[in-house]
N, C-alpha and C positions, 0 to 999 in steps of 0.2 A: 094410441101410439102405433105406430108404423116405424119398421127396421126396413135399411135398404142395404143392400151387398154394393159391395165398388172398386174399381178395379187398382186405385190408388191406395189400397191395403188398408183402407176404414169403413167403417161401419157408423152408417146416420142414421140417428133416432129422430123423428117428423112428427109433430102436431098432428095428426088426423084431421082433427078439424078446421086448422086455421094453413095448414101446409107449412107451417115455419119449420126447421132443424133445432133442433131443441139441444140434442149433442152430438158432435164426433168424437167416434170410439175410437183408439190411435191406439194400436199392441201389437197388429202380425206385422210380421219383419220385413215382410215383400211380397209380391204376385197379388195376383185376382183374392178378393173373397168371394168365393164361389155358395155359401150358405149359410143364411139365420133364422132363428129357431127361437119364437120366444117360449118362456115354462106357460103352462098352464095360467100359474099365477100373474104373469106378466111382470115380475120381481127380475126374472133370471131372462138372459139375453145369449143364448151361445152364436159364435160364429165360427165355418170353417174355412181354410185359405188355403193356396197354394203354396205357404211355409211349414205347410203338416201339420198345422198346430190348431187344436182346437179351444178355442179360447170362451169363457163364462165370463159375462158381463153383471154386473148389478144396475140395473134400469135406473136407478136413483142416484147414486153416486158414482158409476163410472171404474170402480174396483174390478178389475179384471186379477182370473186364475188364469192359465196357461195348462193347456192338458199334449204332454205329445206322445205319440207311439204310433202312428201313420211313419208311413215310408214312402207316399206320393200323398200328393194333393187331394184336400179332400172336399167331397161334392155334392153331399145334404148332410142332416141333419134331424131329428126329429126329438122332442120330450116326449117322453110315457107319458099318459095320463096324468099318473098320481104327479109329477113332476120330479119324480126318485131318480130316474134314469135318463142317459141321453144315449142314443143310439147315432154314432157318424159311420156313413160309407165313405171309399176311398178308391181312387184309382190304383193303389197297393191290391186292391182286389181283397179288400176286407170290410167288415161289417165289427167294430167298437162298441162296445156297453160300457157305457162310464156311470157311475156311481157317485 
């Protein structure tokens, strides 16, 4: 599975193999998404957008959380290893450890 970023404020999940869209992600309120991130396990899906908001996907069913405390747009992304943690940067000029 392949995640793409887009600037119509959703997130596609793509076939790898056959190139189909399997699902759009429809949650940030507006602007670019600017980064996605999947977990380790490939369960967990986060994306971040120019609505500050970083949002956690479930790869299977499409259940979205909403995480906010950015103050500008934010612009990667990353899961720890173990997939405990996510780490978002932000044009706020801050570095995020979500839990």
């Amino acid at each position: 599975m392949l995640a793409s970023a887009s600037g119509d404020h959703t997130v596609r999940l793509w076939d790898s193999a056959t190139g189909a869209c399997q699902h759009i992600l429809v949650g940030h309120e507006y602007g670019v998404v600017n980064a996605v991130s999947f977990s380790p396990d490939g369960k967990m899906l986060a994306s971040g957008s120019d609505d500050k908001t970083l949002r956690l996907w479930d790869t299977e069913t499409g259940f979205c959380l909403k995480l906010e405390g950015h103050t500008a747009s934010i612009t990667t992304l990353s899961f720890s290893p173990d997939g405990k943690m996510i780490a978002s940067g932000s044009y706020d000029n801050s570095v995020r450890l979500w839990m």
